[in-house]
GUGUZA-308100 format. One record per residue (C-alpha): residue number from 1; x, y, z. Coordinates in nm, 3 decimals, decimal comma. Layout:
<rs>
badren_px_py_pz
NUM_X_Y_Z
...
</rs>
This chain:
<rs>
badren_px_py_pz
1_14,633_4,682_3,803
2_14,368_4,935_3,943
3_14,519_5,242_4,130
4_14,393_5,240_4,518
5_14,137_5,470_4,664
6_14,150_5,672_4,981
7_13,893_5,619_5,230
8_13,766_5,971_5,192
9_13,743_5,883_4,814
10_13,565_5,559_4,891
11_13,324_5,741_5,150
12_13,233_6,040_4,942
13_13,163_5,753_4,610
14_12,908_5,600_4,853
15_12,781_5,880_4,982
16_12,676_5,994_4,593
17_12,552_5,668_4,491
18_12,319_5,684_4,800
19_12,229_6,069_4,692
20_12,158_5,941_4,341
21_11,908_5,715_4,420
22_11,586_5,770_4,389
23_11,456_5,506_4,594
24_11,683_5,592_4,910
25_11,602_5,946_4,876
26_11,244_5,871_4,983
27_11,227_5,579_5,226
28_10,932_5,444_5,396
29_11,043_5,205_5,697
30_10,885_5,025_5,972
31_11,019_4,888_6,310
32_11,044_4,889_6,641
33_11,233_5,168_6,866
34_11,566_5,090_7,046
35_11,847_5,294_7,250
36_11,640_5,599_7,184
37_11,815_5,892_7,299
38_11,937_6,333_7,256
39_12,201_6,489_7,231
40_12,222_6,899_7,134
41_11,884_6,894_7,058
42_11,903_6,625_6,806
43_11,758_6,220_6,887
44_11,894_5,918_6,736
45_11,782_5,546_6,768
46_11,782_5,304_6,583
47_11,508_5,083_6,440
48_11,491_4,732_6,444
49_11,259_4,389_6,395
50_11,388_4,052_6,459
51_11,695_4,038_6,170
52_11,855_4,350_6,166
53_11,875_4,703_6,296
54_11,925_5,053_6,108
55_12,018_5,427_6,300
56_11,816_5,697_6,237
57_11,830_6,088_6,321
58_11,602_6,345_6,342
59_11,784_6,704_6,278
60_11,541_6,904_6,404
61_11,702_7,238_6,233
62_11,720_7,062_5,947
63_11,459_6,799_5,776
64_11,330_6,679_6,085
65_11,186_7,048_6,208
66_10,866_6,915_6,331
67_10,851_6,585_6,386
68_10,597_6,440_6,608
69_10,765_6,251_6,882
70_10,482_6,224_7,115
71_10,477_5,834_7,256
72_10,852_5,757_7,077
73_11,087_5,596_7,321
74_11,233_5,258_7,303
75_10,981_4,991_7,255
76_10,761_5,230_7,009
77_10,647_5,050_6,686
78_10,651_5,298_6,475
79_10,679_5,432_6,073
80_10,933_5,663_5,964
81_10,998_5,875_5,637
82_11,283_6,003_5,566
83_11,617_5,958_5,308
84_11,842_5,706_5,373
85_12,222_5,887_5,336
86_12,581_5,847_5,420
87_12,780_5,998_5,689
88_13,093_6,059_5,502
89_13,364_6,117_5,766
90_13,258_5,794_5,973
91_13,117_5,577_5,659
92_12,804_5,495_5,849
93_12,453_5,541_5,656
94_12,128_5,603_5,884
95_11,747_5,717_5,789
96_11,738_6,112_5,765
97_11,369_6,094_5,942
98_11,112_6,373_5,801
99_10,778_6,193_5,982
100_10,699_5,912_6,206
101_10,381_5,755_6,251
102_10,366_5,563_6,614
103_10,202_5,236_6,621
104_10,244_5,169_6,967
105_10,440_4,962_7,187
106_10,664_4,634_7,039
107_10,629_4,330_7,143
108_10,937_4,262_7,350
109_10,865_4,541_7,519
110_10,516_4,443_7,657
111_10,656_4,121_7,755
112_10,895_4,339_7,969
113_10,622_4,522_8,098
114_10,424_4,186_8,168
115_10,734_4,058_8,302
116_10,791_4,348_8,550
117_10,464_4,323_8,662
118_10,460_3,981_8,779
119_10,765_4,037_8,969
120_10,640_4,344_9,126
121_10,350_4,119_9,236
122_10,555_3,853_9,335
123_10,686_4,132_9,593
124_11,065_4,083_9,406
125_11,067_4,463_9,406
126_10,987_4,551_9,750
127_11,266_4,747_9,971
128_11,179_4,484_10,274
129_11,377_4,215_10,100
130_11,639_4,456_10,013
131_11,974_4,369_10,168
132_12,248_4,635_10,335
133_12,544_4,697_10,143
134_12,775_4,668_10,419
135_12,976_4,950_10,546
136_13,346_4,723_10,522
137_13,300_4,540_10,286
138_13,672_4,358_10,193
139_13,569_4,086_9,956
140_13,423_4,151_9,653
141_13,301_3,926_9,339
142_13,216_4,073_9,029
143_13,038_3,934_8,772
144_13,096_4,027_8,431
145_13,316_4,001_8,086
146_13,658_3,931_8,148
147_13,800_4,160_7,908
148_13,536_4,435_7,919
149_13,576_4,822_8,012
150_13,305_4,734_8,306
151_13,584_4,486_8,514
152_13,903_4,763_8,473
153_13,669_5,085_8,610
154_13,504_4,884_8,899
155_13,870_4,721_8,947
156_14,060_5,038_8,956
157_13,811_5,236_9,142
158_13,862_4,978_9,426
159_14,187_4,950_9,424
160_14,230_5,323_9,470
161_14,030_5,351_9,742
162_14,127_5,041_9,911
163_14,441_4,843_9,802
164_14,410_4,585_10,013
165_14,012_4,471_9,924
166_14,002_4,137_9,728
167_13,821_4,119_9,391
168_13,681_3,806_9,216
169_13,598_3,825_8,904
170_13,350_3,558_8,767
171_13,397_3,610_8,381
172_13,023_3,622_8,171
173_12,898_3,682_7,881
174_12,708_4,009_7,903
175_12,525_3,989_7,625
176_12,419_3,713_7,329
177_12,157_3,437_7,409
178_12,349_3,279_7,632
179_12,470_3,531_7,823
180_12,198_3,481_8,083
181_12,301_3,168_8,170
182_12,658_3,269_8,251
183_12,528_3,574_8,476
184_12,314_3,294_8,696
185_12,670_3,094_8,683
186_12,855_3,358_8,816
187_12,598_3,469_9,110
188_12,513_3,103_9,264
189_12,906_3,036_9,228
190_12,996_3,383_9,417
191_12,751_3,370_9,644
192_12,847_3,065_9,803
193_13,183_3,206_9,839
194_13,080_3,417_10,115
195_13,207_3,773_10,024
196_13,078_4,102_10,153
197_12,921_4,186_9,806
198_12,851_4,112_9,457
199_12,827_4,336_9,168
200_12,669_4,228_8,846
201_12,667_4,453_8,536
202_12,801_4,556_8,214
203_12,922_4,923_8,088
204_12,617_5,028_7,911
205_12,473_4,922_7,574
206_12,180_4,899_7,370
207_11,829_4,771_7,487
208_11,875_4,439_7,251
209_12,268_4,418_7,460
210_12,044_4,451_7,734
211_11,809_4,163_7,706
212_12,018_3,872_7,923
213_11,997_4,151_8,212
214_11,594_4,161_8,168
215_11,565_3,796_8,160
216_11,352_3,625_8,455
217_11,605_3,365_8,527
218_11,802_3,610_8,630
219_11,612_3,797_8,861
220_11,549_3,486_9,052
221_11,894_3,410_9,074
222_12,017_3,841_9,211
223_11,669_3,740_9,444
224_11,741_3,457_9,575
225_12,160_3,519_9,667
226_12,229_3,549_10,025
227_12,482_3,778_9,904
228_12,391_4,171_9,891
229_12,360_4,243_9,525
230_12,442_4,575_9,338
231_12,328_4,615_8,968
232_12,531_4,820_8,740
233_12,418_4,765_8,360
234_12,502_5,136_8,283
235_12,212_5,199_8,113
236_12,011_5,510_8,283
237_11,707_5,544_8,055
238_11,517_5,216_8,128
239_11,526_5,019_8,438
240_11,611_4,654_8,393
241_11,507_4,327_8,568
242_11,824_4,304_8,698
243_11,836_4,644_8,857
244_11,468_4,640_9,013
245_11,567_4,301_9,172
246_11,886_4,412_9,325
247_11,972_4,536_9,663
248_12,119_4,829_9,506
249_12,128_4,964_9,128
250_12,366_5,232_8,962
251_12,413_5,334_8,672
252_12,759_5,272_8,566
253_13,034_5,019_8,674
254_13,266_5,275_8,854
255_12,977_5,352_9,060
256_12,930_5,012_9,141
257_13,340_5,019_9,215
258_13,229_5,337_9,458
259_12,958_5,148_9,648
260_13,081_4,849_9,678
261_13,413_4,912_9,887
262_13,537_5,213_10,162
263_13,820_5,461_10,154
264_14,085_5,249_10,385
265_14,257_5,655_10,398
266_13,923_5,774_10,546
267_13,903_5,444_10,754
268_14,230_5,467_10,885
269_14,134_5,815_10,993
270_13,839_5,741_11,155
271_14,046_5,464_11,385
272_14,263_5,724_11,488
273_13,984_5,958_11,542
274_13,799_5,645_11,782
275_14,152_5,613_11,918
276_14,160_5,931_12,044
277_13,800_5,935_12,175
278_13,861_5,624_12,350
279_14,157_5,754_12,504
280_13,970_6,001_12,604
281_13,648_5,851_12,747
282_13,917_5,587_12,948
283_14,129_5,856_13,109
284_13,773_6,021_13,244
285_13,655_5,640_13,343
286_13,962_5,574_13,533
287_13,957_5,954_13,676
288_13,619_5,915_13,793
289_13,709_5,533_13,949
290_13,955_5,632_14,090
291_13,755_5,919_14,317
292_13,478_5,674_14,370
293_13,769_5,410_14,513
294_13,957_5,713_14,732
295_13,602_5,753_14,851
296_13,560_5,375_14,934
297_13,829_5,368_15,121
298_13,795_5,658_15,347
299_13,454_5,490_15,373
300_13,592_5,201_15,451
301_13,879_5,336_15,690
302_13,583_5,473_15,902
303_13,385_5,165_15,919
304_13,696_4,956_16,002
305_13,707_4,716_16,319
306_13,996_4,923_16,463
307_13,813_5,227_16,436
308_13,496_5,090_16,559
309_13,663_4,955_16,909
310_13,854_5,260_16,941
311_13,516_5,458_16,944
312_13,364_5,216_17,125
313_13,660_5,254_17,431
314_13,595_5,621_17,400
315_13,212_5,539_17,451
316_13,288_5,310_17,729
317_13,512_5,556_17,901
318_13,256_5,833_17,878
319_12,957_5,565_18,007
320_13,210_5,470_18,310
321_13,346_5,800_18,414
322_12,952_5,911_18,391
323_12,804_5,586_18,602
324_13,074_5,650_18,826
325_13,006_6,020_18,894
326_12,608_5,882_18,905
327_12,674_5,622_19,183
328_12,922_5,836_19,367
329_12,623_6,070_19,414
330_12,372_5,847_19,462
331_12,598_5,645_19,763
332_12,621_5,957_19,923
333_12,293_6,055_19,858
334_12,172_5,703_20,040
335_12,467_5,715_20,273
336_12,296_6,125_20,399
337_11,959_5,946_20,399
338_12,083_5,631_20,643
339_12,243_5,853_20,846
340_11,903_6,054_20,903
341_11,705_5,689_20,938
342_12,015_5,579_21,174
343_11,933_5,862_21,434
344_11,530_5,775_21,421
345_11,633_5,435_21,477
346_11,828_5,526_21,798
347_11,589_5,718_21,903
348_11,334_5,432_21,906
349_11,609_5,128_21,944
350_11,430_4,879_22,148
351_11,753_4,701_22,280
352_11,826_5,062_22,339
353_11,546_5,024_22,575
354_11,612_4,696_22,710
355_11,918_4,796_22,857
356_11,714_5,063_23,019
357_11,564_4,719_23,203
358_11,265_4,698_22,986
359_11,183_4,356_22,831
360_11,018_4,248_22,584
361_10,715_3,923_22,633
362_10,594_3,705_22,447
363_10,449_3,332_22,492
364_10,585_2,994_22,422
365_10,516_3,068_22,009
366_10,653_3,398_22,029
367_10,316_3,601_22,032
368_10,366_3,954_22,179
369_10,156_3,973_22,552
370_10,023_4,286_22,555
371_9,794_4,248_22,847
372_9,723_4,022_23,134
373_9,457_3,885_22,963
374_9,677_3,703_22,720
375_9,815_3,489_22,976
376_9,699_3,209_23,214
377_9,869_3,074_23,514
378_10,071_2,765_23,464
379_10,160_2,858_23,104
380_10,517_2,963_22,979
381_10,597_3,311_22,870
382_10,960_3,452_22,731
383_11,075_3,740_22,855
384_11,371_3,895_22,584
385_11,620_4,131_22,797
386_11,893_4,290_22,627
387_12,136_4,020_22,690
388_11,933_3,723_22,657
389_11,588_3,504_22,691
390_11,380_3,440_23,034
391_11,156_3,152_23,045
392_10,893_3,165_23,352
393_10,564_2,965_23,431
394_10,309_3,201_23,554
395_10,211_3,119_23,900
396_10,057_3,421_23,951
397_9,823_3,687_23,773
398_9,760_4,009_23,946
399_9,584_4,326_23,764
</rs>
């Protein structure tokens, strides 16, 4: 029986055999650009077509000083040269790239392209039809693998800032073929569930784990939910469908965790805060009603009926003692002036006179005689005496 290797042993044999060969020493490999990213002044990616995928690097201190990367980002069809060798420590191989030669854009990605075009068109993009993430929200659906990193940050985040908020977890694939149809699953089944807000996402990945998040199906189905939406697909160097649909997009699922709920600490803060405002506006309401009721009723104690008569005695009082004091004069102003017309009238009283033994004539109708002439003999004429009436027949005229 064979003795057993280490791992190191195993890793470093590989790493040789790789060294050795003549034909991985000086590769010459086509593809298309995916998950291209740097790190410490290195960039890695890896390079794909439709079967299979294979990491490369690009040391620029080392054998990649120089490489043109103009137009190289994920998408970019491309040629690279390069060795092919081992990395011993993690016993992964990848393309030590020396040159690339860019082709151009690959053909998933111009469908993309195409594909966010037509939606952008379609007006799917537009900020009018974004919806509010509301301020409260309580109820919260996620949708998302059940046993993925994604569900425990956005859980946990939450939770700590609000222990009481309810999550519901639809469980997805998030990526695979098939994944897309379990995304448009989960939103049509939380959304008529009528929570606050949904958040659909994964914790990052390649562009090709990416592809169920760029389908179209599924931007019709974050479009079309009643439910505000927030995308969180954690992956910051391309935009997906799903995230230029959404009412909201960040860029990893903690964030979405963040977003999607409120700090019940800061909330119950804030109620105490409005408490004591409120206390405070009341107590000035009721100060201020209360002066404009002591008011009313002062108002209203001078307008009363009570008050009114009493003023109106007083008036009535004043208006007598005054009419009295005005008649009082004006009796013995007419009683001084009848007095004066009193002694005229004695002095020309004309049953004063009678009793002198003047009378006073007239005829039969009572017409004053002034003169003979307004007599005849044989007709009647009245004679008025102070203490009585003669009747004669005139017999006689002499002048």
């Amino acid at each position: 029986m064979r003795e057993a290797v280490s791992v190191s042993q195993l890793n470093k044999y590989i790493k040789e055999m790789f060294a050795d060969d003549n034909i991985l020493r000086n590769v010459i490999v086509k593809g298309e650009v995916s998950n291209f990213k740097e790190s410490r002044g290195n960039y890695y990616f890896s390079l794909k077509d439709e079967l299979a995928a294979v990491q490369c690097i690009i040391f620029t201190n080392y054998s990649g000083a120089g490489v043109d990367l103009t137009n190289v980002s994920d998408g970019a069809q491309i040629t690279v040269y390069g060795k092919v060798a081992v990395y011993e420590k993690g016993g992964t191989y990848a393309i030590y790239v020396s040159k690339i030669e860019n082709f151009g854009l690959g053909e998933y990605f111009i469908k993309l392209e195409e594909l966010k075009k037509k939606l952008f068109e379609l007006g799917m993009f537009d900020d009018s039809y974004k919806k509010e993430i509301p301020k409260y929200s309580i109820n919260i659906g996620v949708v998302t693998a059940e046993n993925g990193a994604a569900i425990r940050d956005i859980y946990k985040t939450i939770k700590d800032k609000n222990p009481y908020a309810n999550v519901t977890l639809y469980p997805s694939l998030v990526q695979g073929d098939n994944a897309y149809k379990t995304i448009i699953d989960g939103i049509m089944t939380l959304d008529k569930m009528d929570l606050d807000v949904i958040i659909v996402g994964r914790g990052g990945g390649s562009i090709e784990d990416l592809y169920c998040f760029n389908d179209e199906r599924v931007a019709y189905a974050i479009f079309n939910a009643k439910t505000p939406i927030i995308s969180a697909v954690g992956h910051e160097i391309n935009d997906s469908i799903s995230d230029l649909v959404a009412d909201v997009r960040v860029a990893t699922p903690t964030a979405a965790g963040e977003l999607a709920t409120f700090s019940y600490e800061n909330f119950e803060n804030d109620l105490e805060n409005y408490k004591l405002s409120l206390d405070d506006i009341i107590e000035d309401k009721l100060d201020r009603l209360k002066e404009g009721l002591d008011s009313r009723k002062r108002q209203i104690a001078s307008l009363a009926p009570k008050a009114k008569v009493e003023r109106y005695k007083d008036n009535l009082k004043h208006i007598r003692e005054r009419l009295k004091t005005s008649m009082d004069s004006k009796v013995s102003n007419l009683r001084h002036d009848l007095e004066k017309y009193i002694e005229k009238l004695k002095s020309r009283d004309v049953l004063d006179k009678l009793g002198k033994g003047l009378a006073y004539t007239t005829d039969a109708k009572g017409k004053k005689i002034k003169s003979t002439k307004d007599v005849k003999v044989g007709k009647i004429i009245l004679s008025r005496l102070k203490d009585g009436v003669i009747e004669s027949e005139v017999t006689k005229i002499r002048k």
